[in-house]
N, C-alpha and C positions, 0 to 999 in steps of 0.2 A: 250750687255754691252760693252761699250768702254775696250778697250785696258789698264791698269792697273788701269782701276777705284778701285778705293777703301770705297767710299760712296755711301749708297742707292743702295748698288747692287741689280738687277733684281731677283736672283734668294731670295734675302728675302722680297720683296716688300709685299705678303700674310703676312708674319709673321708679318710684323710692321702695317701692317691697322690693323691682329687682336689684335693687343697688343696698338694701339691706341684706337679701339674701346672697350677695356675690360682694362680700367688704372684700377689699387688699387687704393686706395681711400687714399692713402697719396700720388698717382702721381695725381690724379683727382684734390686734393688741392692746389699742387704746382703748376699746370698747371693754377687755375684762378688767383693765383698772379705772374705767370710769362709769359702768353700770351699777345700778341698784342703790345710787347715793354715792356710792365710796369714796370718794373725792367731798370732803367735808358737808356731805348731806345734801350734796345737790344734787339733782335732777338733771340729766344730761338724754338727748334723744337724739338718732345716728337718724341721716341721711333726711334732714328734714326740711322741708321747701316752704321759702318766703319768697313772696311774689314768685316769679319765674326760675329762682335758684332753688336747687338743691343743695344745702349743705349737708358738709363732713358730717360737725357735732352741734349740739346746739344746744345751751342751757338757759333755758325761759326766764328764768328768774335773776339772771345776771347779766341778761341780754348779750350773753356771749355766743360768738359763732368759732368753731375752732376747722380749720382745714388743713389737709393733711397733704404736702405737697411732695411728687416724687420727679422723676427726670423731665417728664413732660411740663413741668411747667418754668423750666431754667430756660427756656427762650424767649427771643423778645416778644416772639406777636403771643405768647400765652400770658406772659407779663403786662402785656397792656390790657389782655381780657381780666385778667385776674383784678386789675387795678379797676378796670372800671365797674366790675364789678364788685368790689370790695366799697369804691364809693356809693354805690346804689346804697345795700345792706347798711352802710355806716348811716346814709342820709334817714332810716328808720330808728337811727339810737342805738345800734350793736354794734359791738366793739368784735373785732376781728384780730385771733391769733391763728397767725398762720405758721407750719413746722414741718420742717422737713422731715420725709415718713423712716429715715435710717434711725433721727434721734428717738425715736419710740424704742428703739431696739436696745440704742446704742446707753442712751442716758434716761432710765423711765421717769428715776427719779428726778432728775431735772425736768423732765415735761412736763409732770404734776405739781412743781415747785412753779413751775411759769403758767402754767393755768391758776392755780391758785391765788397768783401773784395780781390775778385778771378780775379775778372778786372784788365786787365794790366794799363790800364788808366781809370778811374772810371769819368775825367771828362766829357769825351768824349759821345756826344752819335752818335751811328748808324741808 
């Protein structure tokens, strides 16, 4: 590992193939409408680790981190993990949307309307 890397570190690389290879089935959703660009030509990467977190989604270029939250995380002591972790990630510059994993199902096109919404320049594509 490089000298103060802090993404995709070596020693979680196992953890993010098995968590690539085993998505829930509201990251398995988001992932076929936000692969290959589709979401206005951005670059989007599932299950990617910054310092010691593995996130959901991740778009490098808009420093967005997107997570996918399902009943586990509606109590409190996941609520204060979540927060303080959400503070770490924000303290490096990314901006944090987080979504509950029904409305993937429930509203796509609203999802994709509130990530978009999360672009610093939305005309732009990468």
């Amino acid at each position: 590992m490089r000298q103060n890397q802090i993404k995709n570190v070596t020693y979680l690389k196992d953890r993010r193939k098995d968590l690539r290879s085993n998505l829930t089935p509201a990251e398995a959703k988001l992932w076929t409408l936000l692969k290959n660009g589709a979401l206005k030509g951005r670059k989007f990467r599932r299950q990617h680790s910054i310092q010691n977190y593995i996130v959901d989604f991740y778009c490098p270029s808009e420093k967005l981190i997107i997570e996918l939250d399902g009943q586990g995380h509606f109590n409190t002591d996941m609520a204060i993990l979540d927060a303080d972790r959400d503070k770490n990630l924000m303290a490096l510059g990314n901006t944090i949307l987080r979504l509950e994993n029904k409305l993937i199902f429930q509203t796509p096109d609203l999802v994709l309307a509130e990530i978009e919404r999360h672009f610093k320049n939305p005309e732009i594509l990468y």
